[in-house]
C-alpha positions as CSV (number, residue, x, y, z in Angstrom):
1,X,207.1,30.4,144.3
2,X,209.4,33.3,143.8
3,X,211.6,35.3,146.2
4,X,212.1,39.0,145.7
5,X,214.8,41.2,147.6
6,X,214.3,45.2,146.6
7,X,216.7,47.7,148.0
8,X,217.3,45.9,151.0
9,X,219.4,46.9,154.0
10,X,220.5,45.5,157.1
11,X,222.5,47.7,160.0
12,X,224.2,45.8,163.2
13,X,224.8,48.8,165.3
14,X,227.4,51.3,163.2
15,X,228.0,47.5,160.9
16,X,226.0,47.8,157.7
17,X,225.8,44.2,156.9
18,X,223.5,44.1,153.8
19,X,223.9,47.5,151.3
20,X,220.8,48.4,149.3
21,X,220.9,44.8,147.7
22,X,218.0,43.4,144.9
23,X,217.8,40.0,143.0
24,X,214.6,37.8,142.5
25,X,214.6,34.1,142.6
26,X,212.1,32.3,140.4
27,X,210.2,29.5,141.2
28,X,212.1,26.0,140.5
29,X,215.2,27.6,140.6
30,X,218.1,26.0,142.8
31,X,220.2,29.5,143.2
32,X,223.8,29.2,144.9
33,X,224.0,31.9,147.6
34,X,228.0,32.3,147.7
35,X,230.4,35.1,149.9
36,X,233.2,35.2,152.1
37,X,232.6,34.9,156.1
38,X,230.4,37.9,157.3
39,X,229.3,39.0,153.4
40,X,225.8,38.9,154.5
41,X,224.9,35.5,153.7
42,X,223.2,34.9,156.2
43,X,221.6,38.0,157.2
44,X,220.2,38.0,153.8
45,X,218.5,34.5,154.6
46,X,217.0,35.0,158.3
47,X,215.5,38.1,156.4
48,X,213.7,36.2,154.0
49,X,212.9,33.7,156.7
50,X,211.2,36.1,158.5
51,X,213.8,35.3,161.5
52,X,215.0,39.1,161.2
53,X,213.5,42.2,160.0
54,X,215.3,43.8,157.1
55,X,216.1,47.9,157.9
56,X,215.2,49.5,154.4
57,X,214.1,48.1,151.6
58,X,211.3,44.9,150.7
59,X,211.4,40.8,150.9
60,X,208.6,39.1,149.7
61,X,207.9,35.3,149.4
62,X,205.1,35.1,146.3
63,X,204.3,38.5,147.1
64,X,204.0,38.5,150.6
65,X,205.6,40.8,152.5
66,X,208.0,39.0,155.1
67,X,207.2,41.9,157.4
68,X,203.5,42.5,156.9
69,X,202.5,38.9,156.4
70,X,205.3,36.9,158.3
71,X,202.6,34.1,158.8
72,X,202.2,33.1,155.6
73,X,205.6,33.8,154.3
74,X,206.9,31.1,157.5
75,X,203.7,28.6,155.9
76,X,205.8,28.9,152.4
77,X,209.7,28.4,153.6
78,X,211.8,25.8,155.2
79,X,214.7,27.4,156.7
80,X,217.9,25.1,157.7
81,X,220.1,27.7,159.3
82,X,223.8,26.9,160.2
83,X,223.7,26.6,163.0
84,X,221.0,24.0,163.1
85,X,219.1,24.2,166.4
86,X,217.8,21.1,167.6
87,X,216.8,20.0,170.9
88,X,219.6,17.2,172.0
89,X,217.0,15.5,174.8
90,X,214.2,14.8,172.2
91,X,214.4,11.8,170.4
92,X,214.7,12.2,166.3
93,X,210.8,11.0,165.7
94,X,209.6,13.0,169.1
95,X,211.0,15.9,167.9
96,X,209.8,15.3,164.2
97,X,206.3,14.8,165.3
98,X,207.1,18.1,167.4
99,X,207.8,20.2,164.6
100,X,204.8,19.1,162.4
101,X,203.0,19.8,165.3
102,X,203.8,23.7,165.2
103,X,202.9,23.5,161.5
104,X,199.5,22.2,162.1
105,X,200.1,19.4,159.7
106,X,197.3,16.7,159.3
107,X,198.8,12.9,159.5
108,X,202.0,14.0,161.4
109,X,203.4,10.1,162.0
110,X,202.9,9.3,158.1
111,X,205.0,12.6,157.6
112,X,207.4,12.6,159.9
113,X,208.1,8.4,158.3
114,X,208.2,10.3,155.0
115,X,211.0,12.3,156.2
116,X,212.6,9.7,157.8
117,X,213.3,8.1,155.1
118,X,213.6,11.0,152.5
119,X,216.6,11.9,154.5
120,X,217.6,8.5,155.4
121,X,217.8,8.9,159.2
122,X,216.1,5.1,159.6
123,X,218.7,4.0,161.5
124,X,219.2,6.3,163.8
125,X,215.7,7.3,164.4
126,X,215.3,5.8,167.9
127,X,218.1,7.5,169.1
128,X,218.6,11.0,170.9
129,X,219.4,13.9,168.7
130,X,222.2,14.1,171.1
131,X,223.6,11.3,170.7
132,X,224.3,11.6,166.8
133,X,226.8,12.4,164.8
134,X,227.2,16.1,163.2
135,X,225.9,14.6,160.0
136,X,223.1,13.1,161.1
137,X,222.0,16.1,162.9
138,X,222.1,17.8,159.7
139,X,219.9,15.4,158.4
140,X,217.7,16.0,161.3
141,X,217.9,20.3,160.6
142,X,216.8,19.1,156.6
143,X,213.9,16.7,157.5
144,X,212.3,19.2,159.8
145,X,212.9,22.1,157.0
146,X,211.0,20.0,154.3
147,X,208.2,18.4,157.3
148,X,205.5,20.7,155.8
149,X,206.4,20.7,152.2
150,X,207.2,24.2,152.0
151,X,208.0,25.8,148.5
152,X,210.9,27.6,149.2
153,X,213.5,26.0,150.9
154,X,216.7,27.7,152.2
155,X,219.8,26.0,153.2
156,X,222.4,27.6,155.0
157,X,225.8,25.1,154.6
158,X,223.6,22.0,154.6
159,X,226.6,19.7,153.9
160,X,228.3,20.5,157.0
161,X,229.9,17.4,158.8
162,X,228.9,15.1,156.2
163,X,230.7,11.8,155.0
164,X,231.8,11.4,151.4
165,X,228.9,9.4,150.8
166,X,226.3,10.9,152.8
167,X,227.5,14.1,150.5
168,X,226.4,12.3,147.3
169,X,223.4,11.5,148.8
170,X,222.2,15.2,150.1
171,X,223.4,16.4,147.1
172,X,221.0,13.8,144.8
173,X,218.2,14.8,147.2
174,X,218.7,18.9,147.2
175,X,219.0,18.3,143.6
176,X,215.8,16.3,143.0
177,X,214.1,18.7,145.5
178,X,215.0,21.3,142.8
179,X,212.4,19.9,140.4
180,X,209.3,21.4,142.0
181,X,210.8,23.9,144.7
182,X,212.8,26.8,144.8
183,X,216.3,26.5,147.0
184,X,218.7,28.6,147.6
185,X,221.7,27.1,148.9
186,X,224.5,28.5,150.9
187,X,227.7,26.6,150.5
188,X,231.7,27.5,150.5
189,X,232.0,24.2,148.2
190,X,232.3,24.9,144.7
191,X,232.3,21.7,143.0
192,X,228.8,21.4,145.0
193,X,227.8,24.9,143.4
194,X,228.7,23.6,140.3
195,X,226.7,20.1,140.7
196,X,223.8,21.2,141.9
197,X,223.0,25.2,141.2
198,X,221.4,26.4,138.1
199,X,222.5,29.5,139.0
200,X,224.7,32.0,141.2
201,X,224.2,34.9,143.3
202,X,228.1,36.4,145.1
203,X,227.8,38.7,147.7
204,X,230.8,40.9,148.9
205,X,230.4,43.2,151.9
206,X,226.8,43.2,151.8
207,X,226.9,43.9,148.3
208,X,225.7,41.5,145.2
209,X,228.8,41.4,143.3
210,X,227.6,38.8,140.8
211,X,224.3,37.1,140.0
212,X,224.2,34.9,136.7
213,X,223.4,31.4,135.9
214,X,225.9,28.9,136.3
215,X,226.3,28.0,132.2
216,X,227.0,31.9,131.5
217,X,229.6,31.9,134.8
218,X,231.7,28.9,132.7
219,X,231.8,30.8,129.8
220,X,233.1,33.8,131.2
221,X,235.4,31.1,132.7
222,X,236.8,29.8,129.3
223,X,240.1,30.8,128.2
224,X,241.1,32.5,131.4
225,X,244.4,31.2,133.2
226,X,245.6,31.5,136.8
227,X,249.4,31.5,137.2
228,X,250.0,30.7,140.9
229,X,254.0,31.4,141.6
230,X,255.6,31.6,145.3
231,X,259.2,33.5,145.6
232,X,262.4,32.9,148.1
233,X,261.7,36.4,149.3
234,X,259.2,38.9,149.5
235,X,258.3,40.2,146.5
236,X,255.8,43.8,146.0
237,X,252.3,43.4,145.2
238,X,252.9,46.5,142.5
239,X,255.7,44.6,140.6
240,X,253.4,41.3,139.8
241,X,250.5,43.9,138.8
242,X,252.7,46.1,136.2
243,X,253.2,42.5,134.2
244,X,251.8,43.0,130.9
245,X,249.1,40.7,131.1
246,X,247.7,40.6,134.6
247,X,244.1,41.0,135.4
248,X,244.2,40.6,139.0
249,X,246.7,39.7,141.7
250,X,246.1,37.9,144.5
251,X,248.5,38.1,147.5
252,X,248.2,34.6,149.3
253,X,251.3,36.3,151.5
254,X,254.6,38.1,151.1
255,X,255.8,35.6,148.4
256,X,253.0,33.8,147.4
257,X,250.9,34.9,144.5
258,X,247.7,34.1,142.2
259,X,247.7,35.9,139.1
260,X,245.0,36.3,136.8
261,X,245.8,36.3,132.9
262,X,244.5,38.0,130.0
263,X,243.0,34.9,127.7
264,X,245.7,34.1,124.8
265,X,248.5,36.2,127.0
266,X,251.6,34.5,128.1
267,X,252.6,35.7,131.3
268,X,255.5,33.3,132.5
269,X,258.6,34.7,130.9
270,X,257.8,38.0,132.3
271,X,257.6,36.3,135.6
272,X,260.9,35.1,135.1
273,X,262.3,38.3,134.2
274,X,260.9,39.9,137.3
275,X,262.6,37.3,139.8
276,X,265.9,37.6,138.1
277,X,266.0,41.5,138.0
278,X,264.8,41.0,142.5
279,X,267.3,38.8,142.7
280,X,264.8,36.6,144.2
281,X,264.4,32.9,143.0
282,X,261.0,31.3,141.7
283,X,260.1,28.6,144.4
284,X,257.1,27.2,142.3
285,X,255.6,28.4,139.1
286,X,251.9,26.9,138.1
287,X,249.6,27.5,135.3
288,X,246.0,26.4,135.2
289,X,242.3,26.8,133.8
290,X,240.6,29.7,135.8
291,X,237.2,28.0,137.4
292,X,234.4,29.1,139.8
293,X,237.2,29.3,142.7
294,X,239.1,31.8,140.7
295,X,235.8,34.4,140.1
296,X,235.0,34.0,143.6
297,X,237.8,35.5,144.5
298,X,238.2,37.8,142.2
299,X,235.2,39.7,143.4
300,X,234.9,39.1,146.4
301,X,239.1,39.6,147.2
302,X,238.7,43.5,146.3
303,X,239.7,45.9,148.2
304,X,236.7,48.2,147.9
305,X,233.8,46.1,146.3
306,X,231.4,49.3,146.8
C-alpha cells in the first residue's frame, strides 16, 4: 500500500507550512518522518489522513486521491495523531467497541480483545480512559489506529509518556507491524529512528531536506567528527567558521559551539590557537563520531533551507 505526496502545498493564512514537497512511501516500508517543531510534520500527516486538505499539489493512498476519494483512503489508514483524542468518560473496551463501530467492522468484541492485548492494555481495560496514565492512553490512541487493520499506519510521536519498558515494548510491536504494513513514524528520538526505521524522510520549513534509507544515512555518517567546545567569553560565529576544516558550525549560544569536521581533518589545535589569540580560555573541548543527531541538525539548523 503505497503513499504518494506530488507537489504538495499547505498555506496557514500568509504561513506556508508545506513548500511544493514530493516523496513516495512503498508498501512495507517503516519510513522515519523527522523535523524540528512547526517543519510541517504534521501538516504533512493530517494531509494524508485525509484530516486536512492539501492547497496545491496531490496525496494519494494506493492511488486514491485523499481529496476525491477520502472514503476509501480513511478505510486504508490508521492515524494516531499527537495529540491523541480520546474520550476520558468512556471506558477503554466501550470506547474500543466504539471505534470499530464507525468502521463497520464485523466481530467488534473479538477485535477490540485482539487489540487489547496487541497493545497490552489488559490490565487496565476496565478502567476509564481518564483515569490512566499518559502512556496508557497512548496505548489506547494505537489500539484504535490498528482496530480495522488498516494498511497504512501513521504515527505521530507514538512513544510519548511511555516508561522505559513500555518503550521496548511499542517499539517491538511498531517494528513487527512493519512486516506487512507501511508506517511512517514521527518521532524526535533518534536512537528509536535508528531501531526501528528502514528509512528517513527530514523536513525543514516545509521543505524535504533529506529522504534516504537509514543504511545510506550511516554511511554518509562514517568518518565525520563533531568537535563540541564552550569558551569563558563570547566568542564570533565567523571566527570558528574560517577554521580550516569546518563544515558547519553550530551556535548552542555565545560560547558554546558544535563544529562539524572534514573526515581525516584535525581541527583541535586550530581551536587552541583561536582562544589564545581572543584571549578567551577553552572551558571544554570534545571530540566525537558524527551520528543521526548531528545530520539532523545540520539540515535542518540552516539559516535558509529554501
Amino acid at each position: 500500500m503505497s503513499v504518494k505526496l506530488e507537489g504538495v502545498s499547505k498555506l496557514y493564512g500568509r504561513q506556508r507550512a508545506l513548500d511544493d514537497i514530493s516523496f513516495e512511501i512503498r508498501p512495507g516500508e517503516v519510513v522515519g518522518f523527522l523535523g524540528p517543531n512547526g517543519a510541517g510534520k504534521s501538516t504533512t500527516m493530517k494531509i494524508i489522513a485525509c484530516y486536512t486538505p492539501p492547497g496545491e499539489g496531490r496525496a494519494s493512498v494506493d492511488g486514491f486521491d485523499v481529496m476525491r476519494e477520502s472514503m476509501k483512503v480513511r478505510q486504508r489508514v490508521g492515524y494516531l495523531p499527537e495529540s491523541n483524542p480520546l474520550y476520558p468518560d468512556m471506558y477503554v473496551r466501550e470506547f474500543l467497541l466504539f471505534v470499530a463501530g464507525l468502521h463497520g467492522l464485523p466481530q467488534r468484541k473479538k477485535r477490540m480483545e485482539e487489540m487489547i492485548a496487541l497493545t497490552g492494555l489488559e490490565e487496565e481495560a476496565t478502567k476509564k480512559i481518564g483515569q490512566l496514565s499518559k502512556g496508557y492512553r497512548q496505548r489506547v490512541g494505537l489500539a484504535q489506529a490498528l482496530i480495522h487493520d488498516p494498511d497504512v499506519l501513521i504515527l505521530d510521536e507514538p512513544t510519548t509518556g511511555l516508561d522505559p519498558n513500555q518503550l521496548v515494548e511499542i517499539r517491538k510491536l511498531i517494528k513487527s507491524l512493519g512486516r506487512t504494513k507501511t508506517v511512517i513514524l514521527s518521532t524526535h528520538i533518534m536512537q528509536e529512528v535508528q531501531a526501528i526505521c528502514d528509512r528517513v524522510l527530514i523536513i525543514s520549513r516545509g521543505r524535504i531536506v533529506a529522504d534516504a534509507p537509514i543504511e545510506e544515512l550511516q554511511t554518509r555518517m562514517q568518518g565525520g567528527q563533531i568537535v563540541e567546545v564552550a569558551f569563558l567569553k563570547p566568542m564570533p560565529l565567523t571566527a570558528l567558521e574560517s577554521l580550516d576544516g569546518a563544515m558547519e558550525v553550530f551556535a548552542e549560544d555565545e560560547q558554546t559551539f558544535r563544529i562539524g569536521v572534514r573526515p581525516g581533518e584535525e581541527i583541535r589545535p586550530a581551536i587552541f590557537e583561536l582562544a589564545v589569540r581572543n584571549e578567551n580560555p577553552i572551558l571544554h573541548l570534545n571530540l566525537k563520531q558524527q551520528g543521526l543527531e548531528e545530520v539532523f541538525r545540520a539540515l535542518t539548523s540552516q539559516k535558509d533551507s529554501k
